[in-house]
Every structure is written in C-alpha cells, then in structure tokens.
N, C-alpha and C positions, 0 to 999 in steps of 0.2 A: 504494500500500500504506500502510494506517492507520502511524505512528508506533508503538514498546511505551512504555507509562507508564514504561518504563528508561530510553528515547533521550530523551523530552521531561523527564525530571526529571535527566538529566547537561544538559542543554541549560541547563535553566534554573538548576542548581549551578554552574556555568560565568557563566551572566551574575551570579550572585552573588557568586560568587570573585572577576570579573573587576572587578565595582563594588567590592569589600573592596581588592583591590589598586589601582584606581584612589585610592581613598580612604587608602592607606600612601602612592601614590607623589606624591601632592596634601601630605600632613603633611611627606614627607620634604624639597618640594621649597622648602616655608611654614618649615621650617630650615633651609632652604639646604645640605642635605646632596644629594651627586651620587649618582641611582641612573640605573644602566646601562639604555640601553633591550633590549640583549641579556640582562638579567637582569629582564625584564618577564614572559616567558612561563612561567620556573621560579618565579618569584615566586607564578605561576596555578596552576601544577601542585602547590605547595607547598602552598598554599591550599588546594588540592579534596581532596590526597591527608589534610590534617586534618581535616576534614570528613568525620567519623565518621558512616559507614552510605549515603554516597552513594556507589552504583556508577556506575562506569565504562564507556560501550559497549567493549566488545570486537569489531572484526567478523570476525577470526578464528575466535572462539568458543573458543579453547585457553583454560586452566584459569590460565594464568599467563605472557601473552605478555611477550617481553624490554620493560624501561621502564614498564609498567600498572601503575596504580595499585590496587590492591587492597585494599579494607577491609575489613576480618572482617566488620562487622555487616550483618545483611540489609537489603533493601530498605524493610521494616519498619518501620525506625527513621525513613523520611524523616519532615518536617515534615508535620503532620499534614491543614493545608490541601491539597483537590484540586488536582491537576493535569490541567487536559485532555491527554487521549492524541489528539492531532492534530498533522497534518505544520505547522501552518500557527503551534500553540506552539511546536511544538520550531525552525520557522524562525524566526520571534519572537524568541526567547530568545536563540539564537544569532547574530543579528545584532545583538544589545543588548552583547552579550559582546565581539563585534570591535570595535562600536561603542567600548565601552568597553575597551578591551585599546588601540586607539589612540591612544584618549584620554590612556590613561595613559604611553605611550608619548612622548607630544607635552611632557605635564609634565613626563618625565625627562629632557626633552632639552633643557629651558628650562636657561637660564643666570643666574646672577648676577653683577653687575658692581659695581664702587668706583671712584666719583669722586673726586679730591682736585682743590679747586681749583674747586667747581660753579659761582663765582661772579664767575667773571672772562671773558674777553671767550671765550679758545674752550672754557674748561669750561665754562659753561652751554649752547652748543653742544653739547659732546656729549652733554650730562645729555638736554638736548631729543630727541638722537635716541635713545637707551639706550631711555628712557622709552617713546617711539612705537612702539618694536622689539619685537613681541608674543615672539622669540625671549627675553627677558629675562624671569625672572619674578620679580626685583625688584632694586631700582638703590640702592646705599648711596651718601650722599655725604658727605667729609667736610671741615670747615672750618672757619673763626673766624665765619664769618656764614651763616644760611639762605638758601637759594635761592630765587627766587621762585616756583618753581613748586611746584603743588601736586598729587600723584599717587599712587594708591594702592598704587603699586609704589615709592614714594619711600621710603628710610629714611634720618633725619638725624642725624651723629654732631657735635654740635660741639666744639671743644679748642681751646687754647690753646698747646698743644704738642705738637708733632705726634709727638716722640720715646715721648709716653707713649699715643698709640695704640694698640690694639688693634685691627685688622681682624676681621669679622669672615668665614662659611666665603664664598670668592669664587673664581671661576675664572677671572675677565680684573679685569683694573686701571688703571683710565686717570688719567695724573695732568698736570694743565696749572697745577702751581704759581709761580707764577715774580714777579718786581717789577724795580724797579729800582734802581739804588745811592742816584739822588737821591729817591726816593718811601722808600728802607729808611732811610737817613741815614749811611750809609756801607756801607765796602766786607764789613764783618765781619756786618754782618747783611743784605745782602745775600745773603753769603754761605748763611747761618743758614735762607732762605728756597730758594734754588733750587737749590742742594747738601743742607744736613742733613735738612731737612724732606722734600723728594723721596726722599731715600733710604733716611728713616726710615717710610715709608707702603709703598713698594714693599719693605723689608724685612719689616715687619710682613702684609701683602699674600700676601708667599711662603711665611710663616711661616704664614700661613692657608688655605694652599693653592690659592692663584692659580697659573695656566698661565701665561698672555700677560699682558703687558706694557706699555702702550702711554702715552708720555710727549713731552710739546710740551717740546722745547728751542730750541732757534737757529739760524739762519743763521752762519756761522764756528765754531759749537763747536771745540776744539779743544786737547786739554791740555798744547799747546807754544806756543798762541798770545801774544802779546806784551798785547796786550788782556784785561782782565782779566775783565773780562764772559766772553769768548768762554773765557777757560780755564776757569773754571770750570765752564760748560756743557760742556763738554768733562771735565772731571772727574766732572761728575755723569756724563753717556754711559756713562764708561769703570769706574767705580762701579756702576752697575744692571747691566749686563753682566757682572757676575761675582754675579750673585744665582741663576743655575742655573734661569732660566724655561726654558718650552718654546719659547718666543719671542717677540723683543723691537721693537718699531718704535716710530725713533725722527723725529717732526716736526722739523722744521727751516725754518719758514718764514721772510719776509724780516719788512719792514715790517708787519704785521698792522693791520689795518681794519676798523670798528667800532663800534658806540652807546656808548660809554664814559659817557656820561653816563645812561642808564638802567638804569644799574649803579650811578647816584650817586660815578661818577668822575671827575674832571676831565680834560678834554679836555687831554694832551701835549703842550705848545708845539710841541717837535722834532717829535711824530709829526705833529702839524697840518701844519708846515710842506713834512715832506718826502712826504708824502700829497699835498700839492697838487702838488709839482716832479714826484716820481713819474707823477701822473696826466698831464701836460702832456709829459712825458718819455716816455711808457709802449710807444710805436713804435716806438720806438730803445733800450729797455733788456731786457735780458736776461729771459728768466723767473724765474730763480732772484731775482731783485734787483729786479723788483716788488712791489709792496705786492698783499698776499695778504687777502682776507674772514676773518673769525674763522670764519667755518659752511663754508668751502671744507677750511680746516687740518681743523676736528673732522670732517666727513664724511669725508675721507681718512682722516684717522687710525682711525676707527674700521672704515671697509672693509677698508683693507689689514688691521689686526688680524685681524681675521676671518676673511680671506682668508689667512694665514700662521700655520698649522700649528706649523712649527720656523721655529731659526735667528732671525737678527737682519736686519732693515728699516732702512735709512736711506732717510726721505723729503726730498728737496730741496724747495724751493716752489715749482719750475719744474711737479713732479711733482704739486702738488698744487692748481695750478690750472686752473680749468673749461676744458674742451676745446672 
C-alpha cells in the first residue's frame, strides 16, 4: 500500500527535528554542558510539536489521542518543496531520523574530563588515554607547562597557581600532581604542591560539577605516619574525601618507572638506584613494593574510575600491576 503524503512528510519532519536536535545536542556537548540521553526523545517531540502545521500520523485515527501532538494549522502550511508519497521516502526518512536520534544520543553521553599534572610521568599517561577514549568528547588539562601532545579534543589551561583556578563544566577529574621535598627545596613547598595544589583543583573541579574523582598519591599514605612525605599524602586522601564526589579512587603505587628524561627531567639518583635493586630483587619482593610503569598506574587509575559509580577506591600497586 502506497505511503499518504501525511506518513512521508511526518517521516521526513522527524529526520528534520531529529538532525535540529542532533545539532542542540552536538552545541550543548562543544560547552560541555551534560544533556540526558533519556531526555533525547522529548527533546524530538518538542521539536516536531513546534513545528507549526506539520501533522502527526495518528493510527488510531481519534481526533485527539492521549500524548499526540497536534497542531492547529493544516497540512497546507508544509514547506513548499515536493515530497514523494512513496513507502521507500517515508523508509528513507525514517531511518535518517534513528540514524540520527543515535547519533545524538552517542554525543550526550560523551564525557569530559580535567587533567592536573599532564606533564609528569603518569599524567601524561593518562592524558594519552583520555584523549584515545572516543567516550571523551574533550580533555582539559591543567599546569605550569604544555603537554606534548597535540589533539583536537585537547584544551590547555596554564597557571601559576593553582589556588586561583577555575575549572571548567567537567564530570570526572584526574589529578597526578605530586614532586619531591629535594626537587621542591623543602618540606613547606613540598607541601604547597601535593597537599594545597591537589586540593585546590579537585575543589575547584567539584565546584564545576565533576562526579568522580581520581588522584595518584603513595604507597604509605597515611595521616599518623611518622614520615613526613607519607603524612601528608595521607592528609591530602583524607582532604578530597570530604569534597562530596560521587566517587573517589585513590592510586597508591610503589616505586614508579619511566622516560623521565623525555619529559626533560632528570633521571633520580635514588629512583635509579632502587629500580635497579628492585629489578634484581623483583622474585622475592612483594607486589605492592615493586616498582610499578607510569602507563600501568594511569591505565588502572583510569579503569577502575570508570568502573566505580559510588563510594571510594583504594588502589594498592600490587593491584595495579599487569597480570
């Protein structure tokens, strides 16, 4: 049975509405604003229902079925271009529509992410995988220097101080800031780095409307430890856990291992050293207390995020090396 020029001109107000809202949910996702994929199809019906003078099939044929959209003006009013009255437009049309209704569907559900820290051994790790992750539809990162990479989903903030950040809209946050007391020059800016500064990105972060959480700290964290490194790590932990994410996972690797020098860093005496005893050792030492790759920690780190909904994640290194 031939198509009515009614069924193939809703068919193809549909692939039109559904390309208009493709093209809202495409602008809204290029501002990084979150639209629901459950609020994809009202988005369509909102659309066709303003869409003055385009009717609606009905196959009931009543005058005003429950939820039908109904527009006063007659069929009349369509655009004035022909429409073939054939089954094979009104399929056409309609399959350009889902086509597109998926489409937009797939955008809403893209994510954006904030790096702090792109540029050290495992934040540019995960910047690498962010980036690769077509789930992502675009990767802020922020820091005292650019990163090397180049990507069209990159956007780079840099500062000076991290306290006067602004985040911008993001829904996950990964931060891998960290140094050492002899690279900082003491223990107060030490501090200033892997306390204030972490805490001041994942505040700003929350305040932008980031969910999850996900931050590289230490092996010993702990804010009774006697070592002052470790408590502070432990300070920070116990500081971003009271920020009210949806949820938080936190890295904890050992010895970390790494190109340090194609980051233009120098290569760590101590790390040299106990990298090599670790390696010679590596049969007889525990998992947690082996030396762990920079792309082992950020790949974990950023699965399990993923992967955890709620609630808080403590990653060991034991956890987070290859199986």
């Amino acid at each position: 049975m031939a198509a009515t020029p009614v069924v193939v001109a809703t068919a193809a107000a549909m692939a039109a509405a559904v390309a208009a809202t493709v093209g809202a949910a495409t602008a809204a996702a290029a501002s990084h604003k979150v639209v629901s994929r459950a609020k994809i199809p009202d988005m369509v019906v909102s659309l066709l229902s303003s869409k003055r003078g385009i009717p609606m099939h009905n196959p009931q044929g009543s005058a005003n079925p429950r939820n039908a959209v109904t527009p006063n003006l007659p069929a009349t009013s369509l655009p004035a271009s022909p429409l073939p009255a054939s089954p094979q437009a009104a399929t056409a049309a309609t399959t350009v529509a889902a086509d597109a209704l998926q489409a937009a569907a797939v955008v809403a559900d893209a994510r954006v992410a904030l790096v702090a820290g792109a540029t050290g051994l495992v934040g540019r790790e995960i910047l690498a995988r962010l980036l690769a992750d077509k789930s992502y539809s675009a990767v802020h990162c922020v820091g005292r220097r650019s990163p090397q990479e180049a990507h069209p989903k990159l956007v780079i903030h840099l500062t000076d101080n991290f306290a006067d950040f602004e985040a911008p809209a993001v829904d996950e946050v990964f931060i891998a800031l960290g140094t050492t007391i002899k690279v900082a020059g003491s223990q107060q800016a030490f501090r200033a780095v892997d306390f204030d500064a972490v805490l001041a990105v994942a505040r700003s972060a929350r305040a932008a409307g980031a969910r999850r959480l996900g931050i590289v700290s230490a092996m010993g964290a702990d804010t009774k430890s006697s070592v002052f490194y470790n408590r502070v790590k432990g300070e920070m932990e116990s500081a971003v856990s009271r920020l009210a994410y949806d949820s938080v996972v936190l890295a904890r690797p050992s010895l970390l291992s790494g190109d340090r020098s194609a980051l233009g860093q120098a290569r760590r005496s101590a790390e040299k050293f106990a990298a090599t005893t670790m390696r010679l050792l590596r049969p007889l030492t525990p998992a947690n207390y082996r030396a762990i790759a920079a792309a082992d920690v950020a790949a974990a780190l950023v699965r399990t995020l993923q992967n955890t909904p709620s609630g808080q994640r403590v990653l060991l290194s034991g956890e987070m090396q290859p199986r």
